[in-house]
C-alpha positions in Angstrom: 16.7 28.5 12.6 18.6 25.4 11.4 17.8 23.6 8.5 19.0 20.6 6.4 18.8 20.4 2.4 20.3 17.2 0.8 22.4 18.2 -2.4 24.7 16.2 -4.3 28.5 17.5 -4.8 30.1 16.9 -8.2 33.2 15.1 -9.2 34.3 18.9 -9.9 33.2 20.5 -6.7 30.2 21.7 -8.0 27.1 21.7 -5.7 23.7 20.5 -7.2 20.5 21.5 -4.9 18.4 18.6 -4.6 15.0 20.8 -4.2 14.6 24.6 -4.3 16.0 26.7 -1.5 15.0 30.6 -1.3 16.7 32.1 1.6 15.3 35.8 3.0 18.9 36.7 2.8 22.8 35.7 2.9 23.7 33.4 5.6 26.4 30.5 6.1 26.4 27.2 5.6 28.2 23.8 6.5 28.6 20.9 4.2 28.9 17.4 5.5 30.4 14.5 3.1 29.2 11.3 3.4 29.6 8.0 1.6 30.3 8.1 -1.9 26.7 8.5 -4.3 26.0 5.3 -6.0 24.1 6.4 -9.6 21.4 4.0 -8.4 20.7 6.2 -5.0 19.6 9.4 -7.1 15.8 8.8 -7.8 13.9 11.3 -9.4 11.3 13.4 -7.8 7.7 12.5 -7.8 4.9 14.3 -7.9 2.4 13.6 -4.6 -0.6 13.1 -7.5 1.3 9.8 -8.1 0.3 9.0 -4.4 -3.2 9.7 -4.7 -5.5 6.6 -4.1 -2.7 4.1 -4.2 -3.8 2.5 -0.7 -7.6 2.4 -1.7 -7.9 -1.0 -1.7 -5.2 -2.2 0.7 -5.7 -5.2 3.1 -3.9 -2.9 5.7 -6.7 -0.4 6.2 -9.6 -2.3 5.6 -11.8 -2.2 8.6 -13.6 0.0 10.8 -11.7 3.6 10.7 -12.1 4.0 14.7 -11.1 0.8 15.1 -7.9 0.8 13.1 -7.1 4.1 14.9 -7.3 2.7 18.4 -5.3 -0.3 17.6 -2.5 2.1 16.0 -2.8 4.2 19.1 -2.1 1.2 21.1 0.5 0.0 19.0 2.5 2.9 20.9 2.1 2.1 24.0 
């Protein structure tokens, strides 16, 4: 199966993984440079407990839950 992990290549050629990886066992790999890494493009990562709550009082859902979800649903079509 194909898969796609974002990493960061060094100055120096050097390869930083940008999350974990654990393959079952050697395989082969292609690396595609793109644009150059602006230091202000690296942001840290977050943990999803930041998340938690942070739309609890947002305009966007207020409402009727059923509601809200067929208009969404309609939105699609």
């Amino acid at each position: 199966m194909l898969s796609t992990v974002e990493v960061i290549v060094e100055k120096n050629g050097n390869v930083r993984l940008l999350e974990p990886l654990h393959p079952s066992h050697s395989m082969r790999a292609l690396l595609t440079l793109l644009e150059p890494l602006e230091k202000s493009t690296i942001t840290p990562k977050r943990s999803l407990h930041e998340f938690i709550g942070i739309l609890k009082n947002s305009t966007v859902f207020s409402g009727n839950p059923v509601t809200l979800q067929r208009d969404m649903r309609d939105d699609w079509d």
